[in-house]
Backbone as CSV, one residue per row, in Angstrom:
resi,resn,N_x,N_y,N_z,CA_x,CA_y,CA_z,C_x,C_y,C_z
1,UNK,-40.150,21.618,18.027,-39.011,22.495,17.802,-38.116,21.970,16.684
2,UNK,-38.078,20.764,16.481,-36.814,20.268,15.596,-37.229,20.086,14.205
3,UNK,-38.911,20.287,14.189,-39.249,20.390,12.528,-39.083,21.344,12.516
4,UNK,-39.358,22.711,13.166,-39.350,23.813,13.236,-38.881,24.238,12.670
5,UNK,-37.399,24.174,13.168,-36.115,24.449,12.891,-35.533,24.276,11.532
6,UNK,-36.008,23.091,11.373,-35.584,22.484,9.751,-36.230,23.009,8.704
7,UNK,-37.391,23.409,9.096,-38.270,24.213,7.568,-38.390,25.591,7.526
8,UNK,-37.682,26.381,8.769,-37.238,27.425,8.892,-35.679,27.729,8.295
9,UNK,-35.404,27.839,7.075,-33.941,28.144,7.222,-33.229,29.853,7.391
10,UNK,-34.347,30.550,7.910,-33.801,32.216,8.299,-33.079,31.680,9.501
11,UNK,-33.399,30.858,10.427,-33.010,30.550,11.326,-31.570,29.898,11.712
12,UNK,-30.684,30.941,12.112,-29.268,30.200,12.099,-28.791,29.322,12.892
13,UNK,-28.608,28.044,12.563,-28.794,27.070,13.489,-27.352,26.833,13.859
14,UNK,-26.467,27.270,12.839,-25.106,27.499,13.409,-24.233,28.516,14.849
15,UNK,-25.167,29.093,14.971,-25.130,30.340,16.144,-24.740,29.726,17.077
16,UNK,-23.418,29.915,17.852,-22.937,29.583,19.211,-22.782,27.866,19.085
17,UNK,-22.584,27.010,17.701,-22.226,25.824,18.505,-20.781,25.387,18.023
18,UNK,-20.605,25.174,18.994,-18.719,25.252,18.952,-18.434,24.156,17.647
19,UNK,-17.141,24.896,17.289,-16.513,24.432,15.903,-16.542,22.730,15.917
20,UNK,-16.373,21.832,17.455,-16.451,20.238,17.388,-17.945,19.783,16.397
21,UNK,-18.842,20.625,17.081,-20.303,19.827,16.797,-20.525,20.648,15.309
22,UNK,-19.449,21.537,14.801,-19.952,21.669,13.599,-19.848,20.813,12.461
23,UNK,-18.293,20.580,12.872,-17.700,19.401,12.337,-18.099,18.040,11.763
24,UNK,-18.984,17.870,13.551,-19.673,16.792,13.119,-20.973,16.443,12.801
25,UNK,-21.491,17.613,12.495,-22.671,17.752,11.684,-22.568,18.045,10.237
26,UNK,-21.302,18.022,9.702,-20.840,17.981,8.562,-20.883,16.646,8.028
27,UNK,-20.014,16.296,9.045,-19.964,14.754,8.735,-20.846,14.011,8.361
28,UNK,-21.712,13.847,9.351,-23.066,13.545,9.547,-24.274,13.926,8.203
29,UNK,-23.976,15.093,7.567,-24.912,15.785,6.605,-24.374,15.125,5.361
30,UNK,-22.669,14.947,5.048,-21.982,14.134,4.257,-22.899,12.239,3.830
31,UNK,-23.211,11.803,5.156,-22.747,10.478,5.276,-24.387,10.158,5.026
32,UNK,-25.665,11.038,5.998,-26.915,10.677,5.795,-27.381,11.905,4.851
33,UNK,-27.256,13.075,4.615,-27.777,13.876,3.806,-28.000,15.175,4.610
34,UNK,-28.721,16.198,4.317,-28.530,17.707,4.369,-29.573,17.662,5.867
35,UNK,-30.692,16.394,5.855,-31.876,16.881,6.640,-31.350,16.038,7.701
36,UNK,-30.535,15.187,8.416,-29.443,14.679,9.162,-28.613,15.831,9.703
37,UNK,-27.752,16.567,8.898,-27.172,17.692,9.650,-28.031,18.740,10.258
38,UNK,-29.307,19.458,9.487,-29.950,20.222,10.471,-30.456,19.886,11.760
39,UNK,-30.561,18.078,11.839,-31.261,17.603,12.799,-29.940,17.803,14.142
40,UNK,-29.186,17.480,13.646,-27.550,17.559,14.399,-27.491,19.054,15.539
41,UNK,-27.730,20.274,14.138,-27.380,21.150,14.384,-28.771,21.765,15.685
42,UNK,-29.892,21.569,15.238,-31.135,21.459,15.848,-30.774,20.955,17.456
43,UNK,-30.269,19.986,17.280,-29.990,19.966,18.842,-29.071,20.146,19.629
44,UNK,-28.244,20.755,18.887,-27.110,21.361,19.974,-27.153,23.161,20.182
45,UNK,-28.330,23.154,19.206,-29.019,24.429,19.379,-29.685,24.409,20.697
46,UNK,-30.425,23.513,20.707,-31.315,23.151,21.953,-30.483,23.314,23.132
47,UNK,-29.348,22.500,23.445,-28.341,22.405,23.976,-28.015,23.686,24.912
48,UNK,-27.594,24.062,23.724,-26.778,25.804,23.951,-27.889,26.825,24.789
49,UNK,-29.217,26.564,24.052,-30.019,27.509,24.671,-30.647,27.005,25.882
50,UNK,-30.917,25.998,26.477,-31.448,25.249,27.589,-30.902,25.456,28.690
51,UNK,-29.596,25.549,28.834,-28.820,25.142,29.984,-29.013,26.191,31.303
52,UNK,-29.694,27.416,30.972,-30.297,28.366,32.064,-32.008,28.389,32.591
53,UNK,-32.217,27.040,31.963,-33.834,27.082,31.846,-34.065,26.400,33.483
54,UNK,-34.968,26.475,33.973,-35.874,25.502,35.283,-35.654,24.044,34.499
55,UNK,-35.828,23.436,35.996,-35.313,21.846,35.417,-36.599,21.391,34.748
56,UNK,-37.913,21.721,35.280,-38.811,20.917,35.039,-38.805,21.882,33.279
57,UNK,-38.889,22.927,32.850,-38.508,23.225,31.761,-37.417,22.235,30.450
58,UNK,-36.480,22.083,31.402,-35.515,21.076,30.864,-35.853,20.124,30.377
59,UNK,-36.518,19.573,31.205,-37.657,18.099,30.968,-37.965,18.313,29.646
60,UNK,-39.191,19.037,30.020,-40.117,19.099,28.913,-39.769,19.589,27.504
61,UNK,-38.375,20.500,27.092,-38.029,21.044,26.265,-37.479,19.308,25.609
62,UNK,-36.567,18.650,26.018,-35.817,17.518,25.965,-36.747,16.301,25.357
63,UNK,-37.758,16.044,26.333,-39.112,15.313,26.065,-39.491,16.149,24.861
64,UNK,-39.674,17.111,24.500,-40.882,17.062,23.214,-39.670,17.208,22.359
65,UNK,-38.467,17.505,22.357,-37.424,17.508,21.195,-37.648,16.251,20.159
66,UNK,-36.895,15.073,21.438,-36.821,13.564,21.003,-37.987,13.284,20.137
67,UNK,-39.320,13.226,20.884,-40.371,12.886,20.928,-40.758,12.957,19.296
68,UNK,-40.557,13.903,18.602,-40.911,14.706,17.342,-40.619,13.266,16.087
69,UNK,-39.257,12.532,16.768,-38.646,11.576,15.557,-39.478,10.442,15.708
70,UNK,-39.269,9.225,14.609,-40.509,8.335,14.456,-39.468,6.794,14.945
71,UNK,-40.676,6.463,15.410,-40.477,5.104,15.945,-40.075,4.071,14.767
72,UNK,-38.976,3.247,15.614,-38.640,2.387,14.269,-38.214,0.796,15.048
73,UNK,-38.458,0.096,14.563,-37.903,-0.680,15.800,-36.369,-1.296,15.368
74,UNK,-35.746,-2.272,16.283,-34.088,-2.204,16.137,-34.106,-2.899,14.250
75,UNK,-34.724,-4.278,14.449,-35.230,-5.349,13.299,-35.430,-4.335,12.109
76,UNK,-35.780,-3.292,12.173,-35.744,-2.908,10.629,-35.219,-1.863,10.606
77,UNK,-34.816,-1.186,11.589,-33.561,-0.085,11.674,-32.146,-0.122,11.535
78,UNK,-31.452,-1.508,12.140,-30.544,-1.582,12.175,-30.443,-3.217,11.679
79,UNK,-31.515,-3.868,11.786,-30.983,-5.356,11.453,-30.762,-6.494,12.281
80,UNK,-30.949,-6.061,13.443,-30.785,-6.644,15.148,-31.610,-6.528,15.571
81,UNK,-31.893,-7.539,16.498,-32.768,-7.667,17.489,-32.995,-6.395,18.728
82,UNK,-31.528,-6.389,19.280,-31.421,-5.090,20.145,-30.076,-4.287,19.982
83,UNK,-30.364,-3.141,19.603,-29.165,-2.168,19.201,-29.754,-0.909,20.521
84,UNK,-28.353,-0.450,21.405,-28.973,1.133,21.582,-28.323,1.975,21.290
85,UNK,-28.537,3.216,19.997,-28.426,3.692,19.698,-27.773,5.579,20.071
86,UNK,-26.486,5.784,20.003,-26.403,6.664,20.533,-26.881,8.017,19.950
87,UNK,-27.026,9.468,20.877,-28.122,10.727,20.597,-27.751,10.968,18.977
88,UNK,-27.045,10.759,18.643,-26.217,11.427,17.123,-26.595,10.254,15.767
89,UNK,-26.199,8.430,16.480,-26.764,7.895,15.706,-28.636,7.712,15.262
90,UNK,-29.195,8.217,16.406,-30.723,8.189,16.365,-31.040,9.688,15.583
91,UNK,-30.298,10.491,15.856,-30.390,11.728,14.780,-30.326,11.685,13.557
92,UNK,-29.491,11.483,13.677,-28.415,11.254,11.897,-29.983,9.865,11.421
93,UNK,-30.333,9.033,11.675,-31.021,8.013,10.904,-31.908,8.195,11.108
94,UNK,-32.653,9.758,11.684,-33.742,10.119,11.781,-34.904,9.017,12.126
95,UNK,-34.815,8.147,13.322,-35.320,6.992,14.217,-34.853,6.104,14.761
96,UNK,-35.684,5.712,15.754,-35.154,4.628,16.992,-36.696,3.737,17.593
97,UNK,-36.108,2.967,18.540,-36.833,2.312,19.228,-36.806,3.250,20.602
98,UNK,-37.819,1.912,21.590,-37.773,3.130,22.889,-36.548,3.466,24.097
99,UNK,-35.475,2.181,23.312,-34.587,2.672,23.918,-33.610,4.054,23.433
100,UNK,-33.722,4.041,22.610,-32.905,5.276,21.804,-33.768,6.660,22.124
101,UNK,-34.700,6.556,22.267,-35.695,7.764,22.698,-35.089,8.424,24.181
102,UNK,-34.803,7.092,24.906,-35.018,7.428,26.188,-33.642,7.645,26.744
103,UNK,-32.186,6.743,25.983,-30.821,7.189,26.217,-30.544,8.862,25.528
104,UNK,-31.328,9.197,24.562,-30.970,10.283,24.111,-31.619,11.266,24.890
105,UNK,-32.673,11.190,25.431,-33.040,12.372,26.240,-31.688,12.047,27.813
106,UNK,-31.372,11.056,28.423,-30.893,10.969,29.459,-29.660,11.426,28.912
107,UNK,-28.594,11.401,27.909,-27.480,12.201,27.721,-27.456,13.831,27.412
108,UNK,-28.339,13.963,26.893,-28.931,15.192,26.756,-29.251,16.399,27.706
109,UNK,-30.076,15.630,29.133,-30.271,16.333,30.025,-29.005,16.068,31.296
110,UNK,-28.071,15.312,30.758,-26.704,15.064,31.674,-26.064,16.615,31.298
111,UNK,-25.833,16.607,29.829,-25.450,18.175,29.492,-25.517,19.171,29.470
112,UNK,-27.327,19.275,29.952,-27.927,20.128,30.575,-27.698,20.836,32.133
113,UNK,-26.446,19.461,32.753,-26.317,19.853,34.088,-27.130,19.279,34.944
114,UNK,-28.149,18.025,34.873,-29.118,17.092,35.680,-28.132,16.111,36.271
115,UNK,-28.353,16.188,37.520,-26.881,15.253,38.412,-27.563,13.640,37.618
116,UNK,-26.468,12.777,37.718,-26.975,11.559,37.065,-27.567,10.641,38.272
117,UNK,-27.321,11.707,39.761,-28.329,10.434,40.453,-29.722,11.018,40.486
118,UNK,-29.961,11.399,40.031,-31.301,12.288,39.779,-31.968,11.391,38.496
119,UNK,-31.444,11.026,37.637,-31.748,10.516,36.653,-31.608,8.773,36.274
120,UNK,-32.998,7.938,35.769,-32.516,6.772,35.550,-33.274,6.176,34.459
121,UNK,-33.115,5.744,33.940,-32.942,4.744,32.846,-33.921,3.319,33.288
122,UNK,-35.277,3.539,33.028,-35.799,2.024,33.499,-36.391,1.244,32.587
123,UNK,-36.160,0.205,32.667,-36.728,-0.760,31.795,-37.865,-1.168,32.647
124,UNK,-38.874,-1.513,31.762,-40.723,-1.496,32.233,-41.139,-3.014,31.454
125,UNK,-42.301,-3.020,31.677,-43.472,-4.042,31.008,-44.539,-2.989,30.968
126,UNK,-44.640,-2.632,29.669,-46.124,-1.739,28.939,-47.186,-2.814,29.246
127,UNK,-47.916,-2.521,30.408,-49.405,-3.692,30.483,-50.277,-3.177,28.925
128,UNK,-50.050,-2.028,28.819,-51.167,-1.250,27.580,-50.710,-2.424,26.296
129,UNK,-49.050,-2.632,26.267,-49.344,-3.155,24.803,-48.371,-4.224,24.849
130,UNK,-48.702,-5.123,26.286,-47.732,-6.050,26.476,-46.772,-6.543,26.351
131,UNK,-45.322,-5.767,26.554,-44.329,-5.660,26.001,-43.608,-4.867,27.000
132,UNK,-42.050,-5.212,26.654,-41.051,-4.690,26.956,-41.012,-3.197,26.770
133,UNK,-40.627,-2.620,27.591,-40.333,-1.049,27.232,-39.624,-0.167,27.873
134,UNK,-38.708,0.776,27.809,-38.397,1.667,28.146,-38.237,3.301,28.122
135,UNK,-38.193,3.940,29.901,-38.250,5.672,29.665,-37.346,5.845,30.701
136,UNK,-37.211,6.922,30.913,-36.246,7.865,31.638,-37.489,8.423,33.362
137,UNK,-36.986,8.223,33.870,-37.183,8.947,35.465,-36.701,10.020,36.309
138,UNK,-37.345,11.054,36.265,-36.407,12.192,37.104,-36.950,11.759,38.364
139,UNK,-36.156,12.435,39.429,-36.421,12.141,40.922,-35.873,13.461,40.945
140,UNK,-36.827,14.188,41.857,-36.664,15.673,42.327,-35.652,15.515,43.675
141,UNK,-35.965,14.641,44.080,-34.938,14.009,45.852,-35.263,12.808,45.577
142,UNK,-34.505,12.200,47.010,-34.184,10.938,46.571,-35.148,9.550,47.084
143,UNK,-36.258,10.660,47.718,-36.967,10.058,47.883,-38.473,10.470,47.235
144,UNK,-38.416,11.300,46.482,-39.473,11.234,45.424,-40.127,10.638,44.811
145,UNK,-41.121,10.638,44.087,-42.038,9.967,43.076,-41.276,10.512,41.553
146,UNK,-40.759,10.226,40.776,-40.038,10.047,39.707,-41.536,10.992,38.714
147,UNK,-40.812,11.625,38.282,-41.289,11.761,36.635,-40.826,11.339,35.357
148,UNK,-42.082,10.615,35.004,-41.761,9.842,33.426,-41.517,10.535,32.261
149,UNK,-40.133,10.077,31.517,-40.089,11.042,29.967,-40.296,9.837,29.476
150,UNK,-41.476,9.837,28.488,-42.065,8.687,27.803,-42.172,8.883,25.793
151,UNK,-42.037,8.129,24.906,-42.246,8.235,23.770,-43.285,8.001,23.477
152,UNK,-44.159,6.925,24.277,-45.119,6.974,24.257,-46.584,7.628,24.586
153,UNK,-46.313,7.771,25.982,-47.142,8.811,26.650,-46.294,10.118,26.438
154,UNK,-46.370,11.203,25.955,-45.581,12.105,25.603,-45.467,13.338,26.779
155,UNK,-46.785,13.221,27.573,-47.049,14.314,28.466,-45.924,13.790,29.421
156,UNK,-44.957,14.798,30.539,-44.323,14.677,31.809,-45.713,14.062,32.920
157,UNK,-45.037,12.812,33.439,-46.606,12.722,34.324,-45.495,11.653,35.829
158,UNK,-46.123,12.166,36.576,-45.617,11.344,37.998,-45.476,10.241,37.734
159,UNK,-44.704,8.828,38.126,-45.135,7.455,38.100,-46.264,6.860,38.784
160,UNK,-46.624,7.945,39.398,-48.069,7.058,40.363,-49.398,7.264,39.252
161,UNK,-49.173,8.193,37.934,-50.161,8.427,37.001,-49.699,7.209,35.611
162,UNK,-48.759,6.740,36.020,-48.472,5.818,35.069,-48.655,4.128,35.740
163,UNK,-49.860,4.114,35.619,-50.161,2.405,36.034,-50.030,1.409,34.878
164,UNK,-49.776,1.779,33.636,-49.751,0.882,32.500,-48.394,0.639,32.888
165,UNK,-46.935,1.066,33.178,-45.822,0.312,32.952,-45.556,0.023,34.570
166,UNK,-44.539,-1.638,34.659,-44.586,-2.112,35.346,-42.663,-2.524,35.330
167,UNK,-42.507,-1.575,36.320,-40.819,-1.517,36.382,-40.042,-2.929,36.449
168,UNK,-38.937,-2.931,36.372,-38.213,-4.069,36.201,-36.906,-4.105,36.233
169,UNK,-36.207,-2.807,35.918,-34.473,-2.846,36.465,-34.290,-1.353,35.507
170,UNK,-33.575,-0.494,36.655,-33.492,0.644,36.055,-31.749,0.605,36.419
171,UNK,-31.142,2.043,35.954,-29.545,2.283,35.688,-29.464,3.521,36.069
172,UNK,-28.161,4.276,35.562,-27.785,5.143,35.047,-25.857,5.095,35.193
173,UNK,-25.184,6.167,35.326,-24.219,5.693,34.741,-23.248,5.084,35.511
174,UNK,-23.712,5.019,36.981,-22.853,3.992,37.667,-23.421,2.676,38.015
175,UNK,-24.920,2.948,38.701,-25.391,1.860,39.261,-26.770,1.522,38.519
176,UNK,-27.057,0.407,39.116,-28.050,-0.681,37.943,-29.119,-1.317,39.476
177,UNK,-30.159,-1.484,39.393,-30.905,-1.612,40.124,-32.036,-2.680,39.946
178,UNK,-32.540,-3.617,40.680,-33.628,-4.362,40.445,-34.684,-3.603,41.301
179,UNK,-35.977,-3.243,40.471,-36.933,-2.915,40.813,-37.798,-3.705,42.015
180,UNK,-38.284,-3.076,42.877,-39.432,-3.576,43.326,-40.718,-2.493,43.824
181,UNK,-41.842,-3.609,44.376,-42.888,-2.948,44.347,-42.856,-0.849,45.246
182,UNK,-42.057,-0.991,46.005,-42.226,0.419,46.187,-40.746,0.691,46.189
183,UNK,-40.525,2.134,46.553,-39.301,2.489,46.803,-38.276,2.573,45.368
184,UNK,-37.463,2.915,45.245,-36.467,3.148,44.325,-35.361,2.043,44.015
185,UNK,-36.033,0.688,44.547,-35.177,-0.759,44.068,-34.258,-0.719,45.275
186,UNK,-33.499,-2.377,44.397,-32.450,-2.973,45.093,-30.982,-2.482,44.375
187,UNK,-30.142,-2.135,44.930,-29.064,-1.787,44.490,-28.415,-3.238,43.925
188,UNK,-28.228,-3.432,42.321,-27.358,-4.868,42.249,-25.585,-4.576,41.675
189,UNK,-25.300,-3.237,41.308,-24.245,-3.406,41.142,-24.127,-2.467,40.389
190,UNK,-23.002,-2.258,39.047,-22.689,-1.105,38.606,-23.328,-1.698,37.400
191,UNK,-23.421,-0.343,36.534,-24.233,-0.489,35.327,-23.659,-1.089,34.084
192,UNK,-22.059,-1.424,34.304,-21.024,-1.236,32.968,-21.716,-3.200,33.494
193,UNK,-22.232,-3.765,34.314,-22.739,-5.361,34.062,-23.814,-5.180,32.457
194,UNK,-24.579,-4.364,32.569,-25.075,-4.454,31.237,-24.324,-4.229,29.648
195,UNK,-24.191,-5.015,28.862,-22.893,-4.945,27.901,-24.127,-4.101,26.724
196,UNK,-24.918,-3.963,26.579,-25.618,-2.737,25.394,-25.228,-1.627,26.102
197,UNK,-25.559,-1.225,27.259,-25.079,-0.040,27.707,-23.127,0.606,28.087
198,UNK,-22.911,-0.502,28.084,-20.936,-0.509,27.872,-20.644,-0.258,26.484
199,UNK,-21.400,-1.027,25.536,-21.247,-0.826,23.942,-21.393,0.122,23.435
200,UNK,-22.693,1.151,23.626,-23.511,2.473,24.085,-22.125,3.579,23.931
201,UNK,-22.112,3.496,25.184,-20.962,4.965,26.078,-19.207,4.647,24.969
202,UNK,-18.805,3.194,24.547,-17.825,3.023,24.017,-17.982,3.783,22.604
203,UNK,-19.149,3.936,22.308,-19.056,4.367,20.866,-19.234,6.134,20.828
204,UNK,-20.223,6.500,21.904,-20.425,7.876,22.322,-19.417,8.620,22.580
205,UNK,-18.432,7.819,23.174,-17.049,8.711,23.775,-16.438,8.599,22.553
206,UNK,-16.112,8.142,21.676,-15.502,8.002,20.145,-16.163,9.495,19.330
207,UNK,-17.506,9.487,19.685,-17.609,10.897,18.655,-17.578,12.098,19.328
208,UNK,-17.426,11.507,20.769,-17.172,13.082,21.551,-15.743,13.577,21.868
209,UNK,-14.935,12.534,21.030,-13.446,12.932,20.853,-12.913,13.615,19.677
């Protein structure tokens, strides 16, 4: 949808998004260039039109949005080891790592109206490519089997179809969790203990003012 959009210009991508996000897709088109603002505008298009869709729709519209931009990692994106990147800065610089993939779909589908205990944020071990990694988890109830939004694996797939990643401490925007072998973890506390994700929301609430 978001190349789509961009090499389509009959397509008014300005339609219905309120005068804030025009603003700052101005900005944005100013600071990185013209193909930065359509990307801007591209998803608050998405935005606008989503919010009456089925959840599992939601998903998948959200998942293949992100999905479209190219992997970059923090070291040559930003210069750091670990940066996470908020939905606007991973837009605007047209790439991220897998954390930026996976915070931008989870703010995304917050706006969509997805309760945030429904939603989490886990950090994994990729057995496939031995490494650190992270995706997003829906839980239909609360005692569900989670569905994975992955950058890698791109398809929506249960976690019991995902045996390559191997959980390790998931979030969202209150509480922070240590994984274990079954069940939905140990509760360890609130999430603002992680300082990338405090750094995160401090800079997000700055452009949503």
């Amino acid at each position: 949808m978001l190349l789509l959009l961009c090499i389509l210009p009959q397509i008014d991508l300005q339609a219905d998004i309120s005068n804030k996000y025009l603003a700052l897709a101005a900005k944005i088109g100013k600071e990185y260039g013209p193909r930065a603002e359509k990307r801007i505008l591209a998803w608050r298009h998405l935005v606008d039109n989503s919010k009456q869709l089925p959840i599992v729709r939601k998903l998948e519209v959200v998942n293949n949005f992100f999905n479209q931009l190219p992997f970059v990692s923090d070291l040559q994106h930003w210069g750091k080891e670990d940066y996470w990147a908020t939905p606007i800065e991973f837009l605007a610089t047209d790439g991220g790592d897998c954390e930026d993939f996976t915070i931008a779909k989870y703010f995304t589908l917050r706006e969509l109206g997805v309760p945030d205990d429904k939603l989490r944020l886990v950090y994994v071990k990729s057995l496939t490519l031995d490494q650190h990694h992270m995706v997003l988890a829906y839980y239909h109830t609360p005692t569900s089997i989670p569905v994975i939004l992955d950058n890698l694996d791109k398809e929506l797939k249960p976690a019991t179809r995902r045996p390559d990643l191997k959980p390790i401490y998931s979030f969202n925007a209150r509480n922070l969790w240590l994984s274990k072998e079954k069940g939905r973890g140990i509760l360890v506390g609130g999430s603002s203990r992680l300082s990338l994700w405090k750094d995160l929301n401090n800079r997000f609430a700055k452009y949503n003012n």
